[in-house]
C-alpha positions in Angstrom: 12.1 44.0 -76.0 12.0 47.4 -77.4 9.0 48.9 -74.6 9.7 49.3 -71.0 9.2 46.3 -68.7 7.0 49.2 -66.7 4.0 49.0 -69.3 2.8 45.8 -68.5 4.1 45.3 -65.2 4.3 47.0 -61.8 8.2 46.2 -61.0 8.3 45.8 -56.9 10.2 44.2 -54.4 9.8 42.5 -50.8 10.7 45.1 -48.3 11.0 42.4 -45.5 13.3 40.2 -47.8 15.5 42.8 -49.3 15.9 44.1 -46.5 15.8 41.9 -43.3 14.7 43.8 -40.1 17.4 41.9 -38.3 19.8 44.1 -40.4 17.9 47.3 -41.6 15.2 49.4 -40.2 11.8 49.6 -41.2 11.7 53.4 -42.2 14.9 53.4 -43.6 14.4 50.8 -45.8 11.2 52.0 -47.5 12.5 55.4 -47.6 15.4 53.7 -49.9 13.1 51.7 -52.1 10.5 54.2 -52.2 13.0 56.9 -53.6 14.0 54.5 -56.2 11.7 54.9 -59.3 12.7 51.3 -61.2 9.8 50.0 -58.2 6.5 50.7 -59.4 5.4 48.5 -56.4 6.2 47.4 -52.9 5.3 44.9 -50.7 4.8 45.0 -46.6 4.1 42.9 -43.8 2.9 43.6 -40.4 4.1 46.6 -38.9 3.5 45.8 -35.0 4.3 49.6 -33.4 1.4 52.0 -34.2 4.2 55.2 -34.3 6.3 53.3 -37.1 2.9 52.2 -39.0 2.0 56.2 -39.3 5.3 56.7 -40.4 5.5 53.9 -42.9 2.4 55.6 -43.8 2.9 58.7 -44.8 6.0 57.6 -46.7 3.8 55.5 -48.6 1.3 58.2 -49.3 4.3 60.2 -50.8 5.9 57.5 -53.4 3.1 56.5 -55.1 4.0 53.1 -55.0 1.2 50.5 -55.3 1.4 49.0 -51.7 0.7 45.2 -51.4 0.7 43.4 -48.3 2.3 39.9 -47.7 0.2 38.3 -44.5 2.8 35.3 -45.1 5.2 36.3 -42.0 2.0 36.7 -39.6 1.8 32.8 -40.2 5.1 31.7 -40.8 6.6 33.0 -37.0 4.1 31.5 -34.9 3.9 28.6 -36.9 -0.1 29.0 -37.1 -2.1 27.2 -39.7 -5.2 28.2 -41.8 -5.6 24.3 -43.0 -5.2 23.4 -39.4 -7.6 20.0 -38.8 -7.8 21.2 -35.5 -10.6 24.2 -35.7 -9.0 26.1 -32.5 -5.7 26.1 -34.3 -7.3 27.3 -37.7 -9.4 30.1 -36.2 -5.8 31.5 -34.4 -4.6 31.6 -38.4 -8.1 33.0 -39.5 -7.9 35.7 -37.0 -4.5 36.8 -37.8 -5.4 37.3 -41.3 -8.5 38.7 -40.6 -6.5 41.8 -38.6 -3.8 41.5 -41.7 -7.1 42.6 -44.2 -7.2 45.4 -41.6 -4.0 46.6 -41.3 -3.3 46.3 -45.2 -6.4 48.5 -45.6 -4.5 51.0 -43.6 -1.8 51.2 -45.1 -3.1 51.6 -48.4 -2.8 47.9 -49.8 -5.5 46.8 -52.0 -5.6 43.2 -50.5 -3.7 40.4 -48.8 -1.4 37.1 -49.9 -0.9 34.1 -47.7 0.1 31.0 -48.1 -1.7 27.5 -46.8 0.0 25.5 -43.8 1.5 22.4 -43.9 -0.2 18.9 -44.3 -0.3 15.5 -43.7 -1.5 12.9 -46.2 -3.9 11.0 -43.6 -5.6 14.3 -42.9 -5.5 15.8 -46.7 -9.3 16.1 -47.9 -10.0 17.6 -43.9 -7.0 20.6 -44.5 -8.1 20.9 -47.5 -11.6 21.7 -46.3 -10.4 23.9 -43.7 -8.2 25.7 -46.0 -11.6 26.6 -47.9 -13.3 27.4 -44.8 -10.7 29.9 -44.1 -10.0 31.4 -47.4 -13.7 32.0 -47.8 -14.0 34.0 -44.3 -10.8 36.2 -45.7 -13.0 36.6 -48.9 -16.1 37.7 -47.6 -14.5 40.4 -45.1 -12.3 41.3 -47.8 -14.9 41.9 -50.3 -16.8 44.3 -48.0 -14.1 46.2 -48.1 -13.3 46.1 -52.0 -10.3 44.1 -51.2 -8.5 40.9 -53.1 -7.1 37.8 -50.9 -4.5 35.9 -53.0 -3.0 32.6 -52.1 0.9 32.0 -52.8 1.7 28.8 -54.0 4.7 27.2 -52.2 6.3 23.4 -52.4 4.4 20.5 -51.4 7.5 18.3 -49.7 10.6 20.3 -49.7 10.5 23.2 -47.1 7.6 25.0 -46.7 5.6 21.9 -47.4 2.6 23.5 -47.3 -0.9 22.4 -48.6 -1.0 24.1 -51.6 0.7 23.9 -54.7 1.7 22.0 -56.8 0.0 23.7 -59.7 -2.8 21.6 -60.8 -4.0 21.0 -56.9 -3.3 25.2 -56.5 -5.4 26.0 -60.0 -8.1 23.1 -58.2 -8.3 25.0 -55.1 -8.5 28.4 -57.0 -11.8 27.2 -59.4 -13.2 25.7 -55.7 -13.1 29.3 -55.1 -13.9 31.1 -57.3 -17.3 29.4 -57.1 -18.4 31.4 -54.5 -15.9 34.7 -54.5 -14.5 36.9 -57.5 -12.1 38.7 -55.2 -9.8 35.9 -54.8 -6.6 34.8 -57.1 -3.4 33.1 -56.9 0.1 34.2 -56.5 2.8 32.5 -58.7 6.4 33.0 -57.6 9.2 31.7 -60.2 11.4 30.7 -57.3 8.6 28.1 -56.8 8.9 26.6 -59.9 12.0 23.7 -59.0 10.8 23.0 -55.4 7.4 21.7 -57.0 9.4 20.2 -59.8 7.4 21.9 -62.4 8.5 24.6 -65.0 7.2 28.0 -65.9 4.9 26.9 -68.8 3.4 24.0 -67.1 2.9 26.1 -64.2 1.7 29.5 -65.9 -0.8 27.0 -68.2 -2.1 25.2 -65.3 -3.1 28.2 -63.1 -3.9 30.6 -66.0 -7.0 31.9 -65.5 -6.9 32.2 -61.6 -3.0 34.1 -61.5 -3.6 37.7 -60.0 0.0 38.4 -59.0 3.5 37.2 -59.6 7.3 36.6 -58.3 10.2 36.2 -59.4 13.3 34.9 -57.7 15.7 32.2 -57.2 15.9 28.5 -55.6 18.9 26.0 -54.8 17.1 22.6 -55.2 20.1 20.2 -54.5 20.1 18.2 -51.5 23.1 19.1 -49.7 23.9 22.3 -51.0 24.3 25.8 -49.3 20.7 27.7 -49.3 18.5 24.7 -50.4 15.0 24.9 -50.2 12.9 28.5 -50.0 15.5 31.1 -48.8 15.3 32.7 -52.0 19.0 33.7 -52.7 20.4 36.1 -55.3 20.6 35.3 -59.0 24.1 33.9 -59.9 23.9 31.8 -56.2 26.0 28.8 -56.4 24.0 25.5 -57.2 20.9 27.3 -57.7 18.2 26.8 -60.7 17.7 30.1 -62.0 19.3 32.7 -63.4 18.7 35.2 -66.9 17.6 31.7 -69.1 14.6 31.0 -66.2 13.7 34.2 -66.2 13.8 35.0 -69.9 11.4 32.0 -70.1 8.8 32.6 -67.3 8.6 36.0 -69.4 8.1 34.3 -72.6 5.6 32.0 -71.4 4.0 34.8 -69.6 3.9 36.6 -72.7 1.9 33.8 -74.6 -0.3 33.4 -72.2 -1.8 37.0 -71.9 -0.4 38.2 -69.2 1.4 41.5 -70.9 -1.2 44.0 -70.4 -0.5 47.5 -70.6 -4.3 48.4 -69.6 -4.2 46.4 -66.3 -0.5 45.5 -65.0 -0.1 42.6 -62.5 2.5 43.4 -59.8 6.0 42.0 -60.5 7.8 41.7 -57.9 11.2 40.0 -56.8 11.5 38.0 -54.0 15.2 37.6 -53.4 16.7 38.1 -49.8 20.5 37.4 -48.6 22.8 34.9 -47.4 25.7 35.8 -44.8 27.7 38.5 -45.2 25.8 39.8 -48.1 24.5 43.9 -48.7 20.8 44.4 -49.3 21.2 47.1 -52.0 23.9 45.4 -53.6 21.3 42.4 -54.2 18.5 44.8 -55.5 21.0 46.0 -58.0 21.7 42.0 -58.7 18.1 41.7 -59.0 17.6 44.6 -61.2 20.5 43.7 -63.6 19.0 40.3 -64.0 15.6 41.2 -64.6 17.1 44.4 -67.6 18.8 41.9 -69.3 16.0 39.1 -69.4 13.8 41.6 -70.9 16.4 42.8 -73.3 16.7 39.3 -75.1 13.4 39.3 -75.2 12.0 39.1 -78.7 9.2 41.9 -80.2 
């Protein structure tokens, strides 16, 4: 592809997965991926200190980096659960997104993504209902504010195991929503793709007109193999599903289906984090690598 990957995307990364706070500091890490001008975008997650937020802040300010803000961790640690059937247990989830849409707004983000919470297939219809209930809460306070909520679609049985997708259930729940709000999309992440068993065109088709942000990363999907399920490791990862090929396609299908658009990029972000004994800036490099050469064998 002869133009620049940068005019019809907004290239970003994960700060909390290429860099893992157990193993780089906060500051230090955006300073790294905010001096690095391949990111056009960058997303964040809760910042609990108030003197590191301002901080974070101000280096933000400087980058002009489009900030987006991933409310999945707020959920994922305590194990709390906007689908919960239990309505005390879903209003603990609702609240901690509701202070995410605050913080995010704080820092500069134009909105938040989260993901639903796990499920059981007695109690289905009722999660789902209270995964609408809570999603249209987020909505509303969002849209006072001029902000999007987006939903990440995650595997239904593998790891996560989480409500929503697969695709056609996630593209369901999206037209459920967008009966009522406009500020409200769905985040597609290519390292989904094998842990729902679907691929990039049936997934990009079936969620089309709902998709307001996207991923790109990697999976191992064999039983029995080191880093299966959603840990997201590097490109090239033994045993694992994607690599240039996977991505070269999810671009081509992407392609087809619209979503080139040099007038209004969609952030495009990798979510790849590390295994043992591997160097954060040594993956982003991986990540990077993978991602020029995709686009290069892309056709014009």
């Amino acid at each position: 592809m002869k133009d620049s990957i940068h005019k019809y995307f907004q290239v970003g990364t994960i700060q909390w997965m290429s860099h893992p706070p157990a193993q780089y500091e906060l500051l230090d890490s955006l300073k790294t991926i905010a001096s690095d001008d391949y990111f056009d975008a960058i997303e964040i997650s809760q910042i609990k200190d108030s003197e590191t937020r301002e901080k974070a802040k101000q280096i933000l300010r400087q980058s002009h980096l489009k900030v987006c803000y991933g409310a999945q961790p707020r959920l994922l640690g305590p194990k709390l659960n906007p689908n919960d059937i239990d309505e005390n247990g879903r209003k603990a989830a609702e609240k901690t997104l509701l202070d995410a849409i605050d913080e995010a707004e704080y820092m500069g983000a134009g909105g938040i993504a989260f993901l639903s919470g796990k499920w059981s297939a007695e109690t289905k219809e009722q999660a789902y209902a209270q995964l609408l209930k809570t999603t249209r809460s987020l909505c509303d306070y969002a849209a006072a504010k001029g902000m999007m909520v987006e939903l990440e679609v995650f595997d239904f049985d593998m790891d996560k195991a989480s409500l929503i997708g697969p695709a056609p259930y996630a593209a369901q729940f999206a037209a459920d929503m967008r009966t009522t709000h406009n500020n409200f999309g769905l985040l597609v992440d290519l390292s989904h793709f094998p842990t729902t068993y679907e691929t990039s065109r049936f997934c990009v088709q079936a969620m089309r007109p709902y998709i307001t942000h996207l991923h790109f990363g990697n999976a191992v999907v064999k039983p029995g193999c080191d880093g299966y399920g959603d840990l997201h490791p590097r490109f090239g990862y033994p045993n694992s599903a994607n690599d240039i090929p996977e991505l070269l396609d999810y671009l081509r299908v992407l392609r087809e289906e619209g979503f080139f658009r040099n007038d209004d990029p969609l952030v495009f972000s990798m979510e790849v984090t590390l295994r043992p004994g591997e160097d954060g800036n040594i993956i982003l490099a991986n990540t990077k690598r993978v991602l020029n050469r995709a686009w290069a064998l892309l056709e014009d």
